[in-house]
MARVO-127650 format. One line per 8 residues: their letters; for each residue x, y, z of N, C-alpha, C. Coordinates in steps of 0.02 Angstrom, whole numbers. Each point is the difference from the previous one (the first is absolute). Example, Ala and Ser with C-alpha at 12.3 -4.5 7.8 and 13.67 -1.06 7.14 Angstrom:
! residues 2
as = 660 -284 390 -45 59 0 45 60 0  -18 53 -36 42 59 3 -39 55 37
! end
This chain:
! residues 197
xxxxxxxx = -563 -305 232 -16 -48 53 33 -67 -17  51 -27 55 10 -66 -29 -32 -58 3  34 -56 -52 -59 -54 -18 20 -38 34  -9 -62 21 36 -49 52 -7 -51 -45  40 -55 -38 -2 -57 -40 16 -46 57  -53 -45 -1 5 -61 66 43 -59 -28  -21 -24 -75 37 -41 -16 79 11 -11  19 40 -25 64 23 16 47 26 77
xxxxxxxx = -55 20 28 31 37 58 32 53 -14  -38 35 -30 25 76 -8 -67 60 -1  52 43 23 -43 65 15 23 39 -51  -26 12 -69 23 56 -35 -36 61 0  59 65 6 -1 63 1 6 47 -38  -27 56 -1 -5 28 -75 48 55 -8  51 41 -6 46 52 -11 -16 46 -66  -17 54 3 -10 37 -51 57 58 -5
xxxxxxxx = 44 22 -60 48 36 11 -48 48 -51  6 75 25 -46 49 -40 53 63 24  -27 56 -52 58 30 -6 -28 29 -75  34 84 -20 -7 21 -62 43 -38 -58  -20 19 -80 9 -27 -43 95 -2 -8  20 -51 -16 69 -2 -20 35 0 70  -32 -6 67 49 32 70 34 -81 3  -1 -63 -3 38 -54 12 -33 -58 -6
xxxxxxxx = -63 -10 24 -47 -46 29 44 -63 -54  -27 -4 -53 5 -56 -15 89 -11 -20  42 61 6 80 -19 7 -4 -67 72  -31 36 61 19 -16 67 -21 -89 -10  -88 -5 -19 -15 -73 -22 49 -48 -36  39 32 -48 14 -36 -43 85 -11 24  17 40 42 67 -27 55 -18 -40 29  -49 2 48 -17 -43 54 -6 -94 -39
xxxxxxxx = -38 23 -55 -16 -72 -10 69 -29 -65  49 41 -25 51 -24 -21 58 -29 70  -18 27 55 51 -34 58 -39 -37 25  -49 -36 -12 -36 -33 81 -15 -86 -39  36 -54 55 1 -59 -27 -30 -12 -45  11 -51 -62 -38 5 -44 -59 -69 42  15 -50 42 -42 -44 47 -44 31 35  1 60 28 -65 40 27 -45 44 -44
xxxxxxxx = 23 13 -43 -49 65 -44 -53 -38 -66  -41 49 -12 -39 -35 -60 24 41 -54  -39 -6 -72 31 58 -44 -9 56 18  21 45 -52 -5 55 -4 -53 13 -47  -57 39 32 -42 -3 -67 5 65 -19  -45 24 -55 15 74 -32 -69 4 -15  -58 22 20 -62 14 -41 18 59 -13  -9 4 -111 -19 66 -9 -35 3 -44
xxxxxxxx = -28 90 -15 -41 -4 -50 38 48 -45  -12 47 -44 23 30 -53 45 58 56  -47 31 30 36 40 39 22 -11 88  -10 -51 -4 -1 -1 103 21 -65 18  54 -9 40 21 -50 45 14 -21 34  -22 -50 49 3 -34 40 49 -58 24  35 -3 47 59 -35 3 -38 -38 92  8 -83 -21 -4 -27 88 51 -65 -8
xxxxxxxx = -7 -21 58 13 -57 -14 9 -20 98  3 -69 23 12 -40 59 65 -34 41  18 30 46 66 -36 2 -10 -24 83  38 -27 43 -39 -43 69 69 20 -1  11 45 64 91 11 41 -17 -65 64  75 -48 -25 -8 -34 55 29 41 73  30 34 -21 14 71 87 -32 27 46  -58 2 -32 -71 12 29 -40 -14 64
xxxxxxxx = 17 -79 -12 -34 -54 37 -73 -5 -7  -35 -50 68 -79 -7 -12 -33 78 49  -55 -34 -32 -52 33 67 -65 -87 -22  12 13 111 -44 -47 6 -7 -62 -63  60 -24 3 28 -73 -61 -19 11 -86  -24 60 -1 2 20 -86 64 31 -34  19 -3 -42 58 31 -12 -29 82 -52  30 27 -12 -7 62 -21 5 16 -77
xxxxxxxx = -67 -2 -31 34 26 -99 -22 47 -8  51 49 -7 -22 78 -52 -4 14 -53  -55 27 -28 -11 34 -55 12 59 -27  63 13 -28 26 100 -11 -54 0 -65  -11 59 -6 -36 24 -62 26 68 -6  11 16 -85 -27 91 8 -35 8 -31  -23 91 17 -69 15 -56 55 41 -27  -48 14 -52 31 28 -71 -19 106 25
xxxxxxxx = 60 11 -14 10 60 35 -41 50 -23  -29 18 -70 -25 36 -16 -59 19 23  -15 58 -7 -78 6 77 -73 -15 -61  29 -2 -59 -61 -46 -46 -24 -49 23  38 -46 20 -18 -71 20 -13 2 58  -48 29 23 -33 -5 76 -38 -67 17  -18 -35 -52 -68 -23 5 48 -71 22  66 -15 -39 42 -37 21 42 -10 43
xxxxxxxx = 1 76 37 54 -22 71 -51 3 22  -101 8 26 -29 -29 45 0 -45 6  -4 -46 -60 2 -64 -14 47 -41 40  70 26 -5 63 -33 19 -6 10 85  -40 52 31 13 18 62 -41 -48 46  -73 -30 -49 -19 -58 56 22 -40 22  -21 -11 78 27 -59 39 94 27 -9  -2 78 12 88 12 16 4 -15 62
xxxxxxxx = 69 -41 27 8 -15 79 52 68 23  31 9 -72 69 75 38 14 6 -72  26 83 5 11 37 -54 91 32 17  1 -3 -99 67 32 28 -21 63 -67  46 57 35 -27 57 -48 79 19 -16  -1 -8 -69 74 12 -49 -14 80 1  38 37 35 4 85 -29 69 1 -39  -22 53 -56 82 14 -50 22 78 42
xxxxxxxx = 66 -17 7 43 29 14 10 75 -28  -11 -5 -61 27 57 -59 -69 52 28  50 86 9 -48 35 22 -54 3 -38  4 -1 -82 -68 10 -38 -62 -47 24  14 -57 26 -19 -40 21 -67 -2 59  21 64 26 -39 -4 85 -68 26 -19  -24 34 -63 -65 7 -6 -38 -64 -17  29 -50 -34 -11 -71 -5 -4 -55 57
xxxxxxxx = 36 26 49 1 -58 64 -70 36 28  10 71 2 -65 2 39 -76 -5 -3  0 -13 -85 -64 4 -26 -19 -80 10  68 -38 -14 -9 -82 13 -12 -5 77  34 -1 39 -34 -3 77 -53 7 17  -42 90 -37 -45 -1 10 -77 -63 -26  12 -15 -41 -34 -51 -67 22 -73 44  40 -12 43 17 -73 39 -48 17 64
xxxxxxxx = -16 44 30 -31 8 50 -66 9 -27  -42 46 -49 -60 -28 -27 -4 -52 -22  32 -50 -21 -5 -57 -31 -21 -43 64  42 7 29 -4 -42 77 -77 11 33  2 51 3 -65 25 38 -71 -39 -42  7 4 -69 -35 -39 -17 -26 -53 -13  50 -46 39 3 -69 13 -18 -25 50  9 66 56 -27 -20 71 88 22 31
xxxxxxxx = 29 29 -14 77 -22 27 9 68 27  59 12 73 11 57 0 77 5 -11  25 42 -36 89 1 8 25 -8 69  -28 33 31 33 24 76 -15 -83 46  -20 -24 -31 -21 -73 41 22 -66 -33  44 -9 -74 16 -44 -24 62 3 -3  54 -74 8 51 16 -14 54 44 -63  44 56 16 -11 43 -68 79 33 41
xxxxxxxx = 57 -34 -87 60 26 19 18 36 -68  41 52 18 15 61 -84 79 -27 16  3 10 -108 65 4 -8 12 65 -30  46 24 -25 15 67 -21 66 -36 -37  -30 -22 -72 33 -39 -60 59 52 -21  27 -20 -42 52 66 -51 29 36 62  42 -24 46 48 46 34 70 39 -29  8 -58 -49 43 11 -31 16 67 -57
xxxxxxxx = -52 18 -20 -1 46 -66 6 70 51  47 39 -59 22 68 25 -54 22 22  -62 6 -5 -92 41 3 -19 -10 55  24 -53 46 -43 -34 48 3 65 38  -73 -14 24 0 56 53 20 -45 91  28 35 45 -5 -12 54 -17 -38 43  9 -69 37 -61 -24 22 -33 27 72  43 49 11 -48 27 42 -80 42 -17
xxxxxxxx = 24 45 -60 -57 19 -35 -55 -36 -45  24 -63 -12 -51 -53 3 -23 -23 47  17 -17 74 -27 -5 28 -64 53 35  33 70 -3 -69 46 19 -37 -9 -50  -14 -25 -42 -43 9 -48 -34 -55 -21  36 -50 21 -64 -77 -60 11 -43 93  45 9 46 -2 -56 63 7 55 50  -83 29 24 1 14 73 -34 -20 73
xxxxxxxx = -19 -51 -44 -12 -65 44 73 -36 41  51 12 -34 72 -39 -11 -3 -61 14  -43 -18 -39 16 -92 -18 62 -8 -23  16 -89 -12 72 -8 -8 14 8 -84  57 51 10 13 6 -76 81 0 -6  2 -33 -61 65 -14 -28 36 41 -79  68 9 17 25 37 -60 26 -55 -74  -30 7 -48 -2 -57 -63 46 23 -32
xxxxxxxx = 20 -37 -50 30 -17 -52 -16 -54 -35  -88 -2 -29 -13 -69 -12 64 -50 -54  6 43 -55 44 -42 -40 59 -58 17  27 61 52 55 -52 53 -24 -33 49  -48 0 7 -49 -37 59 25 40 78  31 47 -1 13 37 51 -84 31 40  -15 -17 74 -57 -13 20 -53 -12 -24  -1 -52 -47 -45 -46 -25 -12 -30 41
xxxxxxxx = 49 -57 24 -39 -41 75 -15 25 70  33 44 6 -3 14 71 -73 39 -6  -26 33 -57 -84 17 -23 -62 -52 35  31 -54 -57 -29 -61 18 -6 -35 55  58 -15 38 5 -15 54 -39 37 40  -8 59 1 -30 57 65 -74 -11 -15  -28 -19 -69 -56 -6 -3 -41 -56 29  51 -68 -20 -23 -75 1 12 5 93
xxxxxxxx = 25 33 24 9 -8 88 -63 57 23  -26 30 -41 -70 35 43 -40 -55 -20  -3 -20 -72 -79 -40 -14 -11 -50 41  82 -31 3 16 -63 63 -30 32 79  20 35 17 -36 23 74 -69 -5 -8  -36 46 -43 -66 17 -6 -22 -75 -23  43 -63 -26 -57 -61 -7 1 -20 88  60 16 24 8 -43 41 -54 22 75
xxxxx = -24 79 -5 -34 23 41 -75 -26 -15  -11 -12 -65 -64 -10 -10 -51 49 -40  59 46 7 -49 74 -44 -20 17 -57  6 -68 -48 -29 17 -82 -90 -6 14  20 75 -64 -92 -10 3 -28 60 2
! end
C-alpha cells in the first residue's frame, strides 16, 4: 500500500522482485541502481544475516511525472530466494504496490520457478493480496545460457494469466528496465485510479 509523505510531496511505492534462489533478483537491483542518477536514488542497503539477504534501496524517476502534484519514490526490494526464508519474504511483501517475478531460464530451473510462484501467491494471500489483482510483470532472466528453456514454454507454465513479461539478461541489464518500467506504469495507473488497498 503506498505511503503518501506530505512534507515532501511524495507518494512512495513499494516493488518487490521475487523469484527462485540464484534466478537474478538481486543481479537486476543491483543494475538498476548502478545506472540510475546518483541525485535521485538513496543507498543501497544490504540487510543480512548469516544465511539470508536482503537487498532495497529508493530512487524517484524524474520520467515518471506527478500524480495529483506528488512526485513518485520507489522502493525495489528482494526476498532472499530460498523457500527457508518464508517468514522474510512475508515480511518484505507488506504494503507491496507491484511485483516483479525473476523466473531462471535454465531448464533445471522450472521446478524452482514453480514452487516460487506458488509460495508468492500464498504469501500474498496472506497479507490480504490477490496476484490476479496487483500490479505483477515476469522476467524470464538467463536468456542467454545454452539451458534456457523456450519462452514460449515458460510462458505455458509460470504466465497464463499473460501479464507483461520480458526476456533478461540481468548482468547486461538487457530487460532490466523495460521490467521496471512495465511495473512502475501499472503501480502508476492503479495510484492514479485510486485502487490501493
Amino acid at each position: 500500500m503506498s505511503f503518501i509523505n506530505y512534507s515532501s510531496r511524495e507518494i512512495n511505492c513499494k516493488i518487490v522482485y521475487y523469484g527462485p534462489g540464484l534466478c537474478g533478483k538481486t543481479t537486476n537491483l543491483q543494475y538498476i541502481y548502478n545506472k540510475t542518477n546518483p541525485e535521485t536514488k538513496g543507498k543501497l542497503i544490504s540487510l543480512s544475516t548469516e544465511t539470508d539477504r536482503t537487498l532495497f534501496f529508493d530512487f524517484l524517476p524524474l520520467s515518471l511525472g506527478e500524480i495529483r502534484g506528488f512526485k513518485t519514490r520507489f522502493h525495489l526490494y528482494t526476498v532472499p530466494g530460498q523457500v527457508f526464508y518464508d517468514a522474510s519474504r512475508k515480511l518484505i511483501l507488506k504494503g507491496v504496490d507491484g511485483v516483479v517475478f525473476v523466473a531462471d531460464s535454465q531448464v533445471e530451473r522450472m521446478e524452482a520457478n514453480i514452487e516460487s510462484i506458488e509460495n508468492l501467491k500464498i504469501n500474498l494471500a496472506e497479507q490480504g493480496y490477490d496476484l490476479n489483482k496487483i500490479p505483477f510483470v515476469m522476467q524470464y532472466n538467463k536468456r542467454d545460457l545454452p539451458n534456457a528453456v523456450s519462452a514460449e514454454e515458460l510462458r505455458k507454465v509460470l504466465n497464463p494469466r499473460n501479464v507483461p513479461e520480458f526476456p533478461g539478461v540481468a548482468p547486461t541489464g538487457v530487460g532490466v528496465f523495460d521490467t521496471l518500467k512495465a511495473v512502475a506504469k501499472l503501480v502508476l495507473s492503479e495510484l492514479r485510479k485510486g485502487g490501493q488497498g
